[in-house]
N, C-alpha and C positions, 0 to 999 in steps of 0.2 A: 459532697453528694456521692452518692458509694455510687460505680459503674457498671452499668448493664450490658450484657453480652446480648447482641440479637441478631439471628442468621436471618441472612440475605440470599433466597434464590436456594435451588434451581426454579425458576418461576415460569418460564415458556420456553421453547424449542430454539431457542435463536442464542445472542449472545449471553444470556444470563441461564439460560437453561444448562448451560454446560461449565457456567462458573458459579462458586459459594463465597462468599463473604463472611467473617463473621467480623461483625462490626463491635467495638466497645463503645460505650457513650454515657458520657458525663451529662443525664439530662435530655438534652437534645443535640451537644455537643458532642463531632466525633473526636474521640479520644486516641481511639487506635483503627487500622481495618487490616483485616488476614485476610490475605485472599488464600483462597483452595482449587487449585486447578489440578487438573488430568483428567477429565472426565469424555475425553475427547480423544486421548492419547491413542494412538495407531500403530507409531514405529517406525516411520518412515526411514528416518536416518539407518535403520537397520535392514528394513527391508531393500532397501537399493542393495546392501554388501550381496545380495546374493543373484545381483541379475548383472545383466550386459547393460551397458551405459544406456543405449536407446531405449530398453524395454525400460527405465525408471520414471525418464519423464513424463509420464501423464501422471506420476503417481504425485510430481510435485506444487500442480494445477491445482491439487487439493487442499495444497497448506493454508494457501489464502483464496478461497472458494468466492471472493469479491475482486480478488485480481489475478484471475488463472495465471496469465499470460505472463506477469513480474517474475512470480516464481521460478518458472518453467524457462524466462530467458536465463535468468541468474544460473542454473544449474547448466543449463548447455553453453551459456559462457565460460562456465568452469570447467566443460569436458573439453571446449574448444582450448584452453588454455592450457588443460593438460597435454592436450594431442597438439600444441602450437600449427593448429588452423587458423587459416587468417577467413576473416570474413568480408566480402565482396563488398567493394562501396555500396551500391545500388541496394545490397541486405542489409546493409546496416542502416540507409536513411528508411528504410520502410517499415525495420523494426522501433525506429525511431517513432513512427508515425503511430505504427498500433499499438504503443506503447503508452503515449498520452492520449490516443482516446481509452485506452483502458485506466487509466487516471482518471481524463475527465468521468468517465464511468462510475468507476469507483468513489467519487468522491461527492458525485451528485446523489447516491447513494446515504452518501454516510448525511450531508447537511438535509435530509431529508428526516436522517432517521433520527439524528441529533433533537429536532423540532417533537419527534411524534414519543422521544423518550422523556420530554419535560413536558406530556400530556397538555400538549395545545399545538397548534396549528398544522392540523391532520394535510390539510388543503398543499402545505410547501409537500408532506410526503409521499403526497400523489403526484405533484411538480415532476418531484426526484426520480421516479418510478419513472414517469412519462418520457423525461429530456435523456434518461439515462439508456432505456430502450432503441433511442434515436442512434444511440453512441454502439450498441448491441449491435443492431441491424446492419451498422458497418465495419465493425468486427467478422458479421456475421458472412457478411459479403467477400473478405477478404479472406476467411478460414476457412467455412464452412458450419462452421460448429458459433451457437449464441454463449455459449458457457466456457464449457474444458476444449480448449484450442487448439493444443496438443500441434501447433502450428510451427512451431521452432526444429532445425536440423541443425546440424555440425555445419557448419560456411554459410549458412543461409536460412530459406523457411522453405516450407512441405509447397506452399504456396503464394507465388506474387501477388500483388495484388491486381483488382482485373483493371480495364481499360473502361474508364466513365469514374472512377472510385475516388479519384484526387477531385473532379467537379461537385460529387455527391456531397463528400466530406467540406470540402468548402461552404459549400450551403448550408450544412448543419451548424458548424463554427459559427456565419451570422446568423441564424438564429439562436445559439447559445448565448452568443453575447448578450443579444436584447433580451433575451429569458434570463442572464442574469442580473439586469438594472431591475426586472422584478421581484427577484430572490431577496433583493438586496430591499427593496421599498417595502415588501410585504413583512419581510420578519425583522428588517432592524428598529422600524418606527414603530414596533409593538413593544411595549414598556415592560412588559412580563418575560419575555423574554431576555431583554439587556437585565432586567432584574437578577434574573436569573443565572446571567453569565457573567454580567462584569463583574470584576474583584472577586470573583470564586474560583477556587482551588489556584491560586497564586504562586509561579516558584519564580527566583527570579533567574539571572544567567548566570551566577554562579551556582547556586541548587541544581540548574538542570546539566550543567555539567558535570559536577560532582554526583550526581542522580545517576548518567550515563543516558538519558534521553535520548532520542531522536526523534527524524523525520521534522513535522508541524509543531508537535509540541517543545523540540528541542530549539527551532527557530523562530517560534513564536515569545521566547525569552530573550531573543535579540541575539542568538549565535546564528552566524552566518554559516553553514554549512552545509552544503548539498553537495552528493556524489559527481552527481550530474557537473557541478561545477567546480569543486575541489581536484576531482580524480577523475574527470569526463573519460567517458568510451563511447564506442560509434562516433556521430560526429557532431555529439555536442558542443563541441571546443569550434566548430564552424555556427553555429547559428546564434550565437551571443544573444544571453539570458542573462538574468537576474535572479536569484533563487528569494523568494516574497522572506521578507525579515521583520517581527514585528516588537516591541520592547514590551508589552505589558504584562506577560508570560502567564494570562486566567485564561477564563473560559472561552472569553469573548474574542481573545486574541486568537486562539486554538481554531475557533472559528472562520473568523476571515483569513487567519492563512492558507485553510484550504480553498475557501471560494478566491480569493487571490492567483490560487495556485493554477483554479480551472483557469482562469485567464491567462497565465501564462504558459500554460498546456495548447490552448488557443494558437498564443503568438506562436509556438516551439514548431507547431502541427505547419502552421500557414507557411513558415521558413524552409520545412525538411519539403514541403511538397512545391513549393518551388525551385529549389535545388535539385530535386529528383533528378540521379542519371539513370542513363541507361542501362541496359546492359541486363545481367542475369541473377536473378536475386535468389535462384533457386539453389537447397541445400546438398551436401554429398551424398551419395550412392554408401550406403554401411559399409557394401564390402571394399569401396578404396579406401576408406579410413584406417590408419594405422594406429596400432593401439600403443598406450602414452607408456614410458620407463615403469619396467615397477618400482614401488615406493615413493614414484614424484610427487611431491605436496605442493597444493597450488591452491592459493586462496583468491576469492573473487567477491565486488563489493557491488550492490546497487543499489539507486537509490528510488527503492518502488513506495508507492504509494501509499505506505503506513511508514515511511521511514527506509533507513540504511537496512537494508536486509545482506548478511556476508553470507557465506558458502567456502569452508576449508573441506577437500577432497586427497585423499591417499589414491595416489593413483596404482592401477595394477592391471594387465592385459587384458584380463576376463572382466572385470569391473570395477566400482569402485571399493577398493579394501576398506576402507573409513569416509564417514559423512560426516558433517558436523552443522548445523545452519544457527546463527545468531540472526534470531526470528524480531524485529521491531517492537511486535508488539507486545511479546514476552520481556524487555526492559523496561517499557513503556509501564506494561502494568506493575513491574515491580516497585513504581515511585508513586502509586495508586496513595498506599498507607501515608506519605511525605506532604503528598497534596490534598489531604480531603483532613488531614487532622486540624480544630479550632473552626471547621464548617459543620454547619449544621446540615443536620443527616439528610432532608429534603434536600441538600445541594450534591449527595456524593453520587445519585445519578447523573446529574449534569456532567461532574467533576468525569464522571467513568464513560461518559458518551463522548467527552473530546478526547478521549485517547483512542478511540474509532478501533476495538479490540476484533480481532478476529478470533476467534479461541482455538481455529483448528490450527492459527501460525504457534497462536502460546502451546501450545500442545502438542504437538506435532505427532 
């Protein structure tokens, strides 16, 4: 059967409106898939060269516009590393704290929108909206800001968090858990949906290594690997986890490792905020700050919520002379075409929803 070329997208203002596909297909078999990205592209890595360290970070809150906060630490861990600032215990368990609910966040997000991109059960993506808001409002409470946080300093943050914020968050956690025994009863006993997922777009642990995966989908093929636990910073090496590990490396797997993952975002949150010390979580004053060697190259690794996100930085007094960010989900996508060929084309949404893309991180 001779193979037909048929472009995919730009179709709506969200993740596909700013990515193109052109798909091959054997039939109804995908054959091949090219993805087409930049449609988004900004400059970021190039815009920091021309400013002073502080004045860049908001601009990195926008890479992944579903996890301001991931980004925004990443990069100011890497200015703290250039300028060997140490960051205060008490800033570190708190960054810990608004870290996974900006996970959980993020992720209730994505298993919502996963549901409403295989056009049925609209019902979880209003869930997701709902339970995610919860997660917002105490973001919000602790920043100022629902969205762009812009909450990170050199040793610390702009702002602690207030007094009553460990009780509130508590609360929310149980009720997350029991809103997730419903997550779990509402979409996995619907038949169309496991149809849907399981055994679709398949890689196994050796593909996804050789791939270069990450994040969910890289451990959803049964590699054990998380920053957080291979390479911990702050004080994750104190509150002993388990990074969720799952063998069947499809769709379905990609799946539960995230709702897994909020549960263990859950336990991570309950630990850091019973360990809370004391003391002063607040960040330095610009002008003590001492600007880093020029030329020092310093790379920084984390592990946010789409995956291993790095950051390699040339350092230089006025600011950063080179940027570089190895963005998740720009690897992720590149293993799109590896996982969607010998499926059929009604599956390569599915297949493209569990790599949960952000396009402004592919993009940048």
């Amino acid at each position: 059967m001779a193979i037909t070329k048929v472009n995919v997208g730009p179709i709506h203002p969200s993740t596909h409106g700013v990515l193109r596909l052109v798909v091959h297909l054997d039939g109804d078999t995908i054959a091949k898939v090219e993805p087409h990205i930049g449609f988004l592209h900004r400059g970021v890595e190039k815009l920091v060269e021309t400013r002073m360290y502080m004045q860049s970070h908001p601009y990195m809150e926008k890479i992944d516009y579903m996890a301001p906060m991931s980004v925004d630490d990443l990069y100011v861990s890497t200015v703290e590393k250039a300028m060997e600032i140490e960051v205060s215990e008490r800033a570190q368990y708190v960054r810990v704290v608004l870290l996974e609910l900006q996970r959980i966040a993020s992720h209730l997000f994505w298993v919502g929108s996963i549901c409403n991109d295989l056009g049925q059960l609209f019902t979880t993506f209003m869930w997701g909206f709902r339970d995610r808001d919860m997660a917002l409002r105490l973001l919000e409470t602790a920043t100022g800001q629902r969205m762009f946080y812009v909450n990170m300093r050199l040793g610390g943050l702009a702002r602690d968090i207030p007094e009553g914020f460990g009780d509130e968050t508590l609360k929310f956690l149980d009720y997350l858990e029991k809103r997730l025994r419903e997550y779990e009863k509402f979409i996995e006993k619907n038949p169309i949906f496991i149809q849907r997922m399981k055994d679709i777009g398949r890689i196994s642990r050796s593909e996804a290594l050789d791939l270069g995966v990450t994040g969910q989908v890289l451990r959803a093929s049964g590699v054990s690997y998380d920053v957080r636990k291979n390479n911990p910073y702050y004080v994750y090496d104190k509150l002993d986890f388990n990074p969720v590990v799952l063998q069947q490396g499809d769709n379905l797997a990609r799946y539960r490792a995230r709702v897994l993952e909020i549960e263990e975002s859950i336990r991570l949150i309950r630990k850091a905020l019973g360990k809370m010390p004391e003391g002063n979580a607040l960040g330095m004053p610009v002008k003590l700050v001492s600007p880093p060697v020029k030329n020092r190259i310093v790379s920084v690794s984390r592990e946010n919520p789409r995956g291993e996100e790095m950051m390699y930085m040339v350092g230089d007094p006025q600011g950063p002379y080179r940027l570089s960010i190895r963005a998740p989900t720009f690897i992720n996508l590149s293993a799109l075409d590896y996982m969607a060929r010998g499926n059929r084309f009604a599956d390569l949404f599915a297949i493209m929803g569990t790599l949960d893309l952000v396009m402004a991180d592919v993009d940048r």
